[in-house]
Every structure is written in structure tokens, then in C-alpha cells.
N, C-alpha and C positions, 0 to 999 in steps of 0.2 A: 631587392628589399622592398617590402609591401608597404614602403611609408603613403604609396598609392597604390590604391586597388591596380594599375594599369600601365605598371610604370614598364615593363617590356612584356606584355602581354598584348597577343594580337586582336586587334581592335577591327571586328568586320562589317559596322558598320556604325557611322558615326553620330551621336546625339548625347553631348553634353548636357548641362545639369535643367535648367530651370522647363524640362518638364519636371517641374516638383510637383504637381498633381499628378502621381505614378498611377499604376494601373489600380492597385487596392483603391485608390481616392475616388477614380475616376466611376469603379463598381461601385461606392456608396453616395459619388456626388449627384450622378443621377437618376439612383433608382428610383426616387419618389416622383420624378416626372414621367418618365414611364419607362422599361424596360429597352424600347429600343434605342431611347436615348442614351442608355447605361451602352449601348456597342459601340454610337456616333461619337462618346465623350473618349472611348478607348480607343476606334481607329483615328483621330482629332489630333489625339496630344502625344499618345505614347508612340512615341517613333522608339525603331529597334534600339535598346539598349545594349550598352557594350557588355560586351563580353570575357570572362576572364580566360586567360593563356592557359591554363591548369585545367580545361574544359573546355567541351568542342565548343562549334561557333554559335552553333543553334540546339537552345537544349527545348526546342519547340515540342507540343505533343505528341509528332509526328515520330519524335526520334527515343521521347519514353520507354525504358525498358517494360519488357511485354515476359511474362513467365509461359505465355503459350502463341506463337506465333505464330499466323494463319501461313500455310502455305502460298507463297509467293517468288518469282524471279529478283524481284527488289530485294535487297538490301536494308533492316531496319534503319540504321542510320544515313542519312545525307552524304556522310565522312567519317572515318574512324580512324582512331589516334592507334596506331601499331603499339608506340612507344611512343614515349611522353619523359624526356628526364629533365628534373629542373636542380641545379643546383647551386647553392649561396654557399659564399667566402666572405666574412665577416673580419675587420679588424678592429685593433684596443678603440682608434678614436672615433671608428663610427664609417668609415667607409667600408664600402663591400663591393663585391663582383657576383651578377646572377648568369646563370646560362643558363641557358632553355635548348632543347634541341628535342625536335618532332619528326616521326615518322608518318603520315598520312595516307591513308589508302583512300582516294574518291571516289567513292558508288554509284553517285549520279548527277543529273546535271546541276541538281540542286548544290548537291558539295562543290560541282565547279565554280558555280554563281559567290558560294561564300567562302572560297578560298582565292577566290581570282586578285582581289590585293587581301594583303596583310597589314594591319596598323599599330605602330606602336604608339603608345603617350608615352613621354616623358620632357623632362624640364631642364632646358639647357645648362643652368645656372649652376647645376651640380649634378648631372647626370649625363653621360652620352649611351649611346645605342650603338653598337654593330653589329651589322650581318653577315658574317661572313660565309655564312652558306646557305644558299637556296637552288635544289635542284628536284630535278622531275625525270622520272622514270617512267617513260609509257609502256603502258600495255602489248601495244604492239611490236613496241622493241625497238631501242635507243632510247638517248639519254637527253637533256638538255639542264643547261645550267642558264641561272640569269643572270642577264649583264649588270655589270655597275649602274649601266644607265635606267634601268629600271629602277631605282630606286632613288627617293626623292624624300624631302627634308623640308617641310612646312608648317607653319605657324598652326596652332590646333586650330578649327572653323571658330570658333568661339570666340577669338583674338583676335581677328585677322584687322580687325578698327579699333582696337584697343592697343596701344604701342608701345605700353608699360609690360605687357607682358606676353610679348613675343618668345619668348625664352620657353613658354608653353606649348611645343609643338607635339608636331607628331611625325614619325619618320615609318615611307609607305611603301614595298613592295609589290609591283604589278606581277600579277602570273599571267603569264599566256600560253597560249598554247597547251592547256589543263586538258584532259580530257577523261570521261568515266572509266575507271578502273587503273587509273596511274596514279602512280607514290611520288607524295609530294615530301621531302626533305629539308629543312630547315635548320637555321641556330642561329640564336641571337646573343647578345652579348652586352648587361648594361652595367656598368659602371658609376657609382656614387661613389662624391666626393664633398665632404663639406656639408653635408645636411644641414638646413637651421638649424634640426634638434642633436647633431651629434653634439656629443658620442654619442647619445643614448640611442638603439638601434632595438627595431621591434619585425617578429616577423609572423603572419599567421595564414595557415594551408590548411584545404579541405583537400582529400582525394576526390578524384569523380564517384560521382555515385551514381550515375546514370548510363553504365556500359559502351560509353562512347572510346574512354581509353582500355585500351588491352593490355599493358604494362606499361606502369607506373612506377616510377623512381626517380626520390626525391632526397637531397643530400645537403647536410648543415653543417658548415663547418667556422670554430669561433675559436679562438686564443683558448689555451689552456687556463689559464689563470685567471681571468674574467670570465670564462662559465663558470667553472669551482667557486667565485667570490658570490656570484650573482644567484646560482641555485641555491647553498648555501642563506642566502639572505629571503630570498625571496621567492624561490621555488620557480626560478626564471623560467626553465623548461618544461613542456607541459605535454601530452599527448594522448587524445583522448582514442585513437584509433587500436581496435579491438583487433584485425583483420591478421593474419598470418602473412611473412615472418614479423615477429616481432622486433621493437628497438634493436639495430645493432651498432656495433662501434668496428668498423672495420680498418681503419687507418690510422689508429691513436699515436701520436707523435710528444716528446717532450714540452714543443708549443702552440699545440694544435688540438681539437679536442672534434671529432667527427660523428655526424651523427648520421644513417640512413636508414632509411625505409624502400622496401619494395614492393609492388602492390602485383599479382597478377591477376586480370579478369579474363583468359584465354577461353573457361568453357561456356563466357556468354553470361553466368550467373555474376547478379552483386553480391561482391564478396561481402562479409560482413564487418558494420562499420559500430562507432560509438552510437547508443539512441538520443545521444546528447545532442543533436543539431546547434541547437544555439551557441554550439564553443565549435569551433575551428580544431581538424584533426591533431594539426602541432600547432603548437604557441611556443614564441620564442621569447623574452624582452630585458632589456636592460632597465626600462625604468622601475622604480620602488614606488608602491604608494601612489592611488590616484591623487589624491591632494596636490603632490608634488607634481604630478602634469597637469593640472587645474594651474597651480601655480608658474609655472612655464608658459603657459598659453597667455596668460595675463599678463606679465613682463613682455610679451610678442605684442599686444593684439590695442594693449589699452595705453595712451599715448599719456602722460602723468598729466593730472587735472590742472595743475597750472598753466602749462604752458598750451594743451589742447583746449582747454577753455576758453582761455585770451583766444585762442587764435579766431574761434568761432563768434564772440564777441567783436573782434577788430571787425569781422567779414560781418558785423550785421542781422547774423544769422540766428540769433539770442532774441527772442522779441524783449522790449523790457516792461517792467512793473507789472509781470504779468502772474497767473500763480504758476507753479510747478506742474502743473496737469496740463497748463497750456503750453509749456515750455515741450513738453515730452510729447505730446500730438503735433506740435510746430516741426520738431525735428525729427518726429516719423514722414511727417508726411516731406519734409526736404529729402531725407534721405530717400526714401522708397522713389518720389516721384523725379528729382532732381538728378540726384546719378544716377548715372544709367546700370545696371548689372551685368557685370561680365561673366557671361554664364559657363562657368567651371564648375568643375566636381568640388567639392570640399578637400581641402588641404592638395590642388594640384599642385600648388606654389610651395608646398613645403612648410605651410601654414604660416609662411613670412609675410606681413602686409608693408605698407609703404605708410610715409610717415603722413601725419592728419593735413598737411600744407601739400604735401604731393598730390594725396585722394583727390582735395577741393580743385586744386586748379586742374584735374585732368580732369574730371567732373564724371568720373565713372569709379568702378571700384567692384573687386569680389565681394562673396556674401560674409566673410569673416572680416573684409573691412570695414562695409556697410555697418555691421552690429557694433565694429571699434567707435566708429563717428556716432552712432547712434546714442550708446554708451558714455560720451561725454557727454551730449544734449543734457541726460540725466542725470551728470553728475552736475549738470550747470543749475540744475532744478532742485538742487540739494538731496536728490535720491541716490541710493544705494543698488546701482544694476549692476544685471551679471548676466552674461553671454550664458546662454543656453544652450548645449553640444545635444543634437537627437538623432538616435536612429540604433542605439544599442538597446538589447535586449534587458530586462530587469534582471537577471541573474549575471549581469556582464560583470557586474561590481565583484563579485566575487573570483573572479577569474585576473587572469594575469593582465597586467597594464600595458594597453597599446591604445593609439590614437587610430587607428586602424575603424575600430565598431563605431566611429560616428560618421555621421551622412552630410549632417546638417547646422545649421549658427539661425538660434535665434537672439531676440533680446528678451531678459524678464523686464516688467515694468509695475511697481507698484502705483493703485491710483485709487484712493480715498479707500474701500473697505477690499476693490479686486484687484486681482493680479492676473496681468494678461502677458501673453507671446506676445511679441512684435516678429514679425518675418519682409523687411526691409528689400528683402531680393526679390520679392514676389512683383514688386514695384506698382499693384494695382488693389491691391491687397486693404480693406478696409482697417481701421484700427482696431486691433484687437481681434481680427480673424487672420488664423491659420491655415495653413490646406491639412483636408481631417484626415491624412494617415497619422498627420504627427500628434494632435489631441488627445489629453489621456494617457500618451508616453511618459515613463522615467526621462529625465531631463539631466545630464552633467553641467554643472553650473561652474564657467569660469567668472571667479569675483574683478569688478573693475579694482578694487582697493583690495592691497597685501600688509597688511602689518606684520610685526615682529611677531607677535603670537594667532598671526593665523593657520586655525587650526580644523579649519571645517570641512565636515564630508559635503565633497563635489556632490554626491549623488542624492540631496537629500530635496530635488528638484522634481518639478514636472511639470508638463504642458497641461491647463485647464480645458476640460473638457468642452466646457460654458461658452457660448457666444458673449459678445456686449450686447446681444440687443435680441428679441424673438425671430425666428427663420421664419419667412413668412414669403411665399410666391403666390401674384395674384397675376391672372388670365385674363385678358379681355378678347372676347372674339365679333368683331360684326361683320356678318356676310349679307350676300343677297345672290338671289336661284333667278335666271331670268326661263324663259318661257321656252327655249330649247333644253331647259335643265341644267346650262354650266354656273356654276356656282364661283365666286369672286368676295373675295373673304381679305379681313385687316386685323390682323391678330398682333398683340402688345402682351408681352412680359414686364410687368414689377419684380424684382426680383431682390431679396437681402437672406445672406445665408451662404450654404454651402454652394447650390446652382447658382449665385450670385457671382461666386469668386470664379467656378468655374470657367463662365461665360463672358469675365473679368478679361482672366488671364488668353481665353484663345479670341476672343476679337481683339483683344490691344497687341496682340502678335501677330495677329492676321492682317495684311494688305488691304483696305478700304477695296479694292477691284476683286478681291477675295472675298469680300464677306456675305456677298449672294451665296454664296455656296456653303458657309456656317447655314445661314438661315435656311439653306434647304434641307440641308441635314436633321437641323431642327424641326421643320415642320414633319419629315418624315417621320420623325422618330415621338411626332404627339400623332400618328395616325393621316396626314393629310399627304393626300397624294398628286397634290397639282404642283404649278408653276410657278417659283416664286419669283416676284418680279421686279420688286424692291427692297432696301432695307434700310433701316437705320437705327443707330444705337444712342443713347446717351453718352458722355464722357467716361474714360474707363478711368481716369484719375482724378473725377467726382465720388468719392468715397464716401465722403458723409452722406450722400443721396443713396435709395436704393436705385440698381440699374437698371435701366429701361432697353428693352429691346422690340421692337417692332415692323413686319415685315408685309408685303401683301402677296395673297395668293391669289391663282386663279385655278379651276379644274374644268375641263370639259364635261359631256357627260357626266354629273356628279348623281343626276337622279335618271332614271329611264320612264319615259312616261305610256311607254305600252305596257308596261307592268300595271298593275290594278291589282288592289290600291299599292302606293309609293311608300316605301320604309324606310328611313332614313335614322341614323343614330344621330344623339343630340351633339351641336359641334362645339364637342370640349375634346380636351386631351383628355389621358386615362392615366391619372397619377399610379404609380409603383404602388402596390400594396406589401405587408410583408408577408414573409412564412412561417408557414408554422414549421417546427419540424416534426416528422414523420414520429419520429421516440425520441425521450425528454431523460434525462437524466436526473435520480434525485438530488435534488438543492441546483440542477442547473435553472439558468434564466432564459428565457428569449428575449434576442437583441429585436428592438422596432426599432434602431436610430434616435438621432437627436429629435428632438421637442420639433414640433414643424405647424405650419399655417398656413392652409392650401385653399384658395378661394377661385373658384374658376365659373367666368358667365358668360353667356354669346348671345346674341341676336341673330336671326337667319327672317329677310325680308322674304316673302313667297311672292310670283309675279299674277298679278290678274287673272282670277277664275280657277284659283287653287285655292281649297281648304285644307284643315290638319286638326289632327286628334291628337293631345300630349296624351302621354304616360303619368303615372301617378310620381309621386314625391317619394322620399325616402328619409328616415330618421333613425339612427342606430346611434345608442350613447353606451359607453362604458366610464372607468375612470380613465385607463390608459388613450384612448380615440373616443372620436366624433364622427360622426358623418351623416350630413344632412345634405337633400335635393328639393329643386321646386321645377318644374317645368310647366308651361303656361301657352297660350295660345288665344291672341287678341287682334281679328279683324287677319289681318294679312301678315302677322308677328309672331314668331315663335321665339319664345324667353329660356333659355334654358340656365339652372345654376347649381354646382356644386361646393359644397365647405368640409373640407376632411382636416381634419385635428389629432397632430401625433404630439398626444400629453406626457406618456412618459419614456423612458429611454428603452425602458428593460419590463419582462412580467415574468413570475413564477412559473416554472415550466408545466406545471398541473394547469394550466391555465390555459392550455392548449386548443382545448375544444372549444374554450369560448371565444378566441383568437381567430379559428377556423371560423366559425358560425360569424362574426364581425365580417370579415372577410368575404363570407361570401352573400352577404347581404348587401355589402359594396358593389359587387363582382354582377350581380343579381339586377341591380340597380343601372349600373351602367351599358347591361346588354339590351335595356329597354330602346323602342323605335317609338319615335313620332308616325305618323298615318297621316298620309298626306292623298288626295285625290283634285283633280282637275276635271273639274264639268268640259264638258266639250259644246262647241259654240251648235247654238241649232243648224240643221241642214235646211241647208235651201230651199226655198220652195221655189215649183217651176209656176210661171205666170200663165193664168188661164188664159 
């Protein structure tokens, strides 16, 4: 049952939640500092993410279906799924049974690398896992099965210092003995019992769409009398898949109600599928009415203001006579900084939290408890919060009800005229910044407070686009060139904003003996290609401050002084510009990103008996950008400075050409060299 994406689906390899600056983030957190920064921020944070069981292991671009494929020995895929059948037994109160069972064919070493262990998640507390078959058919003939003893039963990485929620494991499969062109065999077996949310039971599946499975077959089977009630009511069952054969009912019983699907992809083509992407091929669910799981979640999540107020009161934790704006930043910044975040997926636990006196004295907690605790703070403040659910799609509202389409638990918090996210799990996170995949998203609002007539659409939520405060990154760089040419350079980052939170979250995760190696990532990715040899940062849980980052470099050879004359580019970074696109659509926009404030300036000392010629300046204004340059040159001093200003979010897509022409007046600007020349000392003279 999908109440988790990953509840016995194999898991190859492991990374739990709080990279919440996913990959889309990581594409817009850095582009404005330069492009190679945008690769440094992706290989940084995004570790391989799991994977669903209903799909190979790696749906990398390597393994992308191709309509014309070059002639090759290889194998498009890594691995491919022969067969693939998954099938669910639903009962009246909510338990079920899933089985899975794969046939694998391995092409090459790579598929043996990501099928060598298998991982399941799932949650002790109301689910087990068995495997009772895993075997391997080699190529060259014979067979091997795996022993019981390969298989092991561990607390998920994520828990392992967390003791309240050991129950969060994962159970692992080693394969050995894999080799290219053997069939790998499988079947697992997980069983729910007792869900928090039973009975209500929700299920939802895509087919592969990426020719990795060859046959597919996928089977749902529920009580008679509770689908009949539940379709009836609410159109409980859903299927948006187009592909041949269509729905059948092959086993219909007096108390049994069977549904399956079969998919074959045997000639290599993708069969065809719905163009609906954003819904899930079946949908399954028992619950009615989002409102009514808005309201479920809140009877879980939010601890009743009397007795969870006192408690945070008794502990101190309440500043007093203070206003409500300061109560509500007091217990942002307790929660985020104080407990620690136990970084799970959303709802691994079955969206059960623990009670507000348990969170505190363990002094840690998931991100849907963090927002519970946070949640009274504001109700202590006299405010009206509500847990914000992100990561479904705007058309989800209209589709069948499952907890399944969300990612994510913020907090709303209203404060004098704005309304900000709180994201408590980020635990470095400034008030009132987000990480910006979520910005701009529909937001499902669970209310802390239920009354007798409440009656409100969850979905009439959403995350503010708007920072609290301007994004602004300012540069400082002073070097000095000594008279072999190596250059030895001290570069500082200011930073508030998106590459703020960034650079937030991956040094306050990073090991202090680690963070040489951030800083050289960084300086590579603004263009500098020497040694970095120091580093040091401000406090990552200074949030009111912007963050400072600052490193020293050194390069050899930075100038070559047989060259005549010496060219050297001015030493700034080279901020991201945007693009235009190639054709516009009419009434489309071009995206430039949020509002920004880029100020960037160096100093570069020259060593004795070198001159230099600057470059001219630059000024380009529009409404949407700015961009101005001064570079200067006094005595033995070279100044250089840049100011780029992105004013607004979006421009009309006819606007194009003068986007380009901005662009590349920028672009123009920064290819300029300084001129540099060194006298040479007189020659000698021989003595008469």
C-alpha cells in the first residue's frame, strides 16, 4: 500500500529527506553566481535519490528510451525488468498485503553495481517485509539462491541516533555473485496492519514509461461491498492509462471485487500512455473529501492548545510580555535550531507524531512534528496557524484523495501585513525563507483549530513567492601578483537570499575538516583555478545576519610574463545571466528569476616595475536589469567593480531581443582584459 512511496520497493541506494534543496533548487539556487556553480550545488547535495520498485533502478539519461538507436554491442539499459508484477489485497479495516515479484535480466556491469543489494523501507510498527525469494540464473549455467544470511534488518541511516524511531528501518538484500547477462529473481512481501490512518487505505501507480519493464502486471483487489460503497460515493477508482488491454475484472467473487492490468512493452516501443502525467495511471482511495484529511491530520499533528501551551510555558520556552511577532520568531528559531531534524521522507512514520512532552525531552523530532510544536508557539501568540502540505500539483485538488501527492510540512505564519512559510526542518533556514522549489506552489493547509462547523477548502493555500527581505550577494576579492606571477588572493562572500540558504544548509552539514573542499568547489565554479588554503564561515544558526563566507587562495603561474603585453581578466566572478529563448510563444513570459542584488569588487596589488591599462566601464539600464562597471588603475592598484540588478521576475516574451542585446552587453563587458606590461631592469654594463 503506497501510504509511502517506498514501503517495499527496492531502494538502491540510500538518501533520505533533508536534501530538500532537490535538484530543480539547486538549477535556480545557483545560476546567478555562475553556471559552474549551478553543477558544484548539484554534485554537493543531491545524492542519488531513491528509487521506486515499479521502475528500474536508474532511470539516468543513459537508460532514456531512444526511437532510433545507434548501432551498438551494449544493451540500452543498465537492467531490464523481464516482468514486473505487483499485486495488493486490501481489507474492510485497512490492512493489506503487497507482492512484488521481478524478473531481471543484467546487461552490464553497471546493472550489477545497482542491483548488488536491494533495499526495502518500511515501518516496523505496522508493517513487516518478507523475502522469500531471491535467486540468480547465470548465464553460463547454473543457478544460485541466497541464503537467509544475506539478508539483514536495520534501523533506516537517518535513525540510527534517533531511538524514538527505530521502527523506521530498512530491510537489505546482498547479491553476490551477479554477473552481466544473469537473471535476477525476486519477491517480496509487505504486510500492513493497523495503519494510523486505517481503515482509510489509498493507493496510486504509474506504469514505467521509460522501456525499462517488458511486462507489466499490476493487480487490485478490495472487498466487494466497500468498492461498490466507495465508487459510488466518490468515484474512489480512477485510471487514467490509455494503453491496451484495457480494465479487466478477471476473478470477481461474491466478496471480492478484482481489478487488473497488463502492460506489454516486448517490441521496445512506449506503449501508449494517458498525456495526463500529473495523475497517476490508477488511483485507488477510500477517503471522501479533502477537507476530511486536512481534518485527520490536525486531530494527529496538533496537540489541543491547552494542555500544549502550558506545557511550553511551564518549560520557559514562551518569552513573556512580548508581542506575537516575537513570540512566533522565538519559537522558529527554538524549533529549527534547538531540535535537531530527523531526516525522513514525509509521512515515513505513518504521519503519527509523538506527544509535545515526548518531542521536547528527546530534543529532536520529524519535519511534521517540528511544524506541530511550531504550531502552538503560534497559537501561544494568539495566531491562527496551519501546517502547510507541499509538493502536489495544482490540479491534484481535483483528482481523488490520497496523502500520497505531498512531499513536504511547512508552517503558515501571519505577521503584521505578510504571510510567510516557515520550513523548521531546514534547521538553518532564515525566517521567512524557503528552499525555492517550494515558493509559488499550491499549498494544502491543515488548520491547528477544528470546530463544529469547519468547513474550509484545504487547498485555498500557498507558498509566497516574496522573500522577507532583498536577495542581495556582495563579493569582495583582494589579491596580490608577486613578480614570478603567482597570484594569492582573499575572497569574502555576503550573502542573503537563495545562495544564502544554499551555502546555509551544505556547510552546517559539512564537517569543519570538510569545508576546504566546499570552498574549492566554490572558488572553481566563480572561475579561479588555484589552491585553496583556508576557510572560514560565519555561524550557520546566525540567521538574522547575512552569511559570510570567506576563503584564501593561491595560483601559480597566474600571469606568464614572456607573453608581451600581459592580459589578464578582471578578478570577479562571472554572475549567471539569463536566456533568452530561442521562439516565444504569444502571451508567454520569460522567467529572469527572483528580484536580486549583485555587487561584486577586487583589488589586485601588481608587484614592482609592472604597469596596467584598465578597460572602459559599462552601463546598461532597462526596467527589468541594471548593470554597471568601473575599472580603474592607480600607481600599482587595479580596482575592479561590478553591480547587476535583476528587477523584475518575468518580461513579455516580445521582449526578447532586447533581453538578448542586455545580455550581451554584459557578456561583452566581462570578456574585457586589463594590459598589463613589466619594464625589464637595465642590462648591465660591463666596467671599462
Amino acid at each position: 500500500m503506497q501510504r509511502q512511496k517506498h514501503d517495499a520497493n527496492p531502494r538502491f541506494t540510500g538518501r533520505t529527506a533533508n536534501s530538500r534543496l532537490n535538484e530543480e533548487a539547486m538549477v535556480r539556487l545557483f545560476e546567478r553566481i555562475s553556471k559552474l556553480a549551478t553543477l558544484f550545488a548539484a554534485s554537493l547535495l543531491i545524492f542519488a535519490a531513491n528509487t521506486f520498485a515499479q521502475a528500474a533502478p536508474d532511470k539516468s539519461k543513459e537508460q532514456a528510451p531512444q526511437k532510433s538507436v545507434e548501432k551498438s554491442a551494449e544493451p540500452p539499459n543498465a537492467a531490464q525488468f523481464e516482468l514486473l508484477e505487483t499485486s495488493y489485497r486490501f481489507e474492510v479495516n485497512g490492512d493489506s498485503r503487497k507482492e512484488v515479484h521481478a524478473r531481471v535480466k543484467i546487461n552490464s556491469e553497471l546493472g550489477v553495481r545497482q542491483f548488488a543489494r536491494l533495499n526495502f523501507d518500511y515501518n516496523r510498527s505496522f508493517q513487516s517485509v518478507e523475502i522469500p525469494l531471491v535467486h540468480i540464473t547465470h548465464a553460463s549455467g547454473g543457478t544460485a539462491e541466497i541464503l537467509p544470511s544475506a539478508i539483514t534488518d536495520n534501523p533506516n541511516p537517518a535513525v540510527v541516533d534517533f531511538h524514538a524511531f527505530q521502527d523506521v528501518r530498512v530491510k537489505s538484500v546482498r547479491i553476490l555473485g551477479l554477473q552481466p547477462s544473469d537473471l535476477l529473481e525476486y519477491r517480496v512481501v509487505t504486510t500492513t496492519t493497523h495503519h494510523p490512518l486505517a481503515p482509510d487505505f489509498w493507493i496510486d501507480h504509474s506504469f514505467d514509461r521509460a522501456g525499462i519493464v517488458t511486462h507489466e502486471i499490476f493487480e487490485l483487489a478490495v472487498p466487494r461491498k466497500l468498492a461498490e460503497e466507495k465508487i459510488n460515493e466518490n468515484s474512489a477508482l480512477h485510471s487514467t492509462y490509455t494503453g491496451s488491454p484495457a480494465i479487466a475484472v478477471p476473478t470477481d467473487s461474491p466478496e471480492r471485487k478484482t481489478y487488473r492490468w497488463e502492460v506489454n512493452n516486448a517490441g521496445g516501443e512506449i506503449r501508449a500512455v494517458s498525456d495526463n502525467t500529473a495523475e497517476p495511471d490508477i488511483l485507488f482511495s477510500t477517503l471522501i473529501g479533502w477537507s476530511s484529511l486536512s481534518a485527520k491530520f490536525a486531530r494527529m499533528w496538533i496537540e489541543p492548545k491547552e494542555t500544549g501551551v502550558e506545557e511550553l510555558k511551564g518549560r520557559r520556552l514562551i518569552p513573556e510580555s512580548t508581542s506575537a511577532n516575537e513570540i512566533t520568531r522565538a519559537g522558529y528559531e527554538y524549533v529549527s535550531a534547538k531540535l535537531r531534524t530527523v531526516d525522513l521522507p514525509f509521512g515515513a512514520t505513518g504521519f503519527r507524531i509523538r506527544t509535545l512532552k515526548e518531542i521536547l525531552d528527546s530534543g529532536y523530532a520529524t519535519q511534521e512534528e517540528k511544524c506541530g510544536v511550531l504550531a502552538l508557539f503560534e497559537e501561544a501568540a494568539g495566531l491562527q496557524p496551519g501546517i502547510l502540505l507541499i509538493g502536489a500539483a495544482a490540479e491534484t485538488r481535483r483528482q481523488i484523495v490520497r496523502p500520497s501527492v505531498f512531499t513536504h510540512a511547512m508552517v503558515a505564519v501571519q505577521e503584521s501585513k505578510h504571510q510567510y512559510a516557515l520550513d523548521p526542518s531546514v534547521e538553518v533556514a532564515p525566517f521567512g525563507v524557503v528552499p525555492p522549489q517550494y515558493r509559488g506552489k499550491p499549498a494544502f493547509r491543515v488548520p491547528a483549530w477544528l470546530g463544529d462547523d469547519y468547513t474550509d477548502d484545504p487547498w485555498n493555500a500557498s507558498v509566497s513567492e516574496e522573500l522577507p527581505f532583498v536577495a542581495k550577494q556582495r563579493v569582495e576579492i583582494n589579491g596580490s601578483l608577486n613578480a614570478a606571477g603567482s597570484l594569492s588572493a582573499r575572497v569574502k562572500y555576503r550573502l542573503r537570499g537563495d545562495n544564502e540558504l544554499l551555502l546555509r544548509v551544505t556547510l552546517h552539514q559539512t564537517p569543519k575538516e570538510k569545508q576546504q573542499e566546499i570552498a574549492q568547489y566554490l572558488a572553481l565554479s566563480d572561475g579561479f583555478r588555484g589552491k585553496v588554503t583556508s576557510v572560514k564561515t560565519s555561524d550557520p544558526y546566525a540567521t538574522k545576519e547575512p552569511f559570510e563566507v570567506e576563503y584564501e587562495i593561491t595560483q601559480d603561474k597566474f600571469v606568464d610574463w614572456t607573453k608581451k603585453p600581459v592580459h589578464i581578466p578582471a578578478l570577479l566572478p562571472l554572475p549567471g545571466l539569463p536566456e533568452s529563448p530561442k521562439k516565444t510563444v504569444s502571451g508567454e513570459r520569460i522567467e529572469l528569476g527572483p528580484p536580486l542584488e549583485i555587487e561584486l569588487s577586487g583589488t589586485l596589488r601588481l608587484p614592482a616595475g609592472v604597469t596596467a591599462q584598465a578597460p572602459p566601464g559599462t552601463s546598461v539600464k532597462r526596467d527589468y536589469a541594471t548593470f554597471a562597471s568601473e575599472y580603474s588603475v592607480k600607481e600599482n592598484l587595479i580596482r575592479s567593480s561590478r553591480q547587476l540588478n535583476f528587477i523584475a521576475r518575468d518580461i513579455a516574451g516580445d521582449r526578447a531581443l532586447d533581453l538578448n542585446a542586455f545580455v550581451h552587453a554584459v557578456q561583452s563587458d566581462q570578456s574585457q582584459f586589463f594590459i598589463l606590461e613589466k619594464r625589464e631592469p637595465p642590462a648591465a654594463t660591463k666596467p671599462k
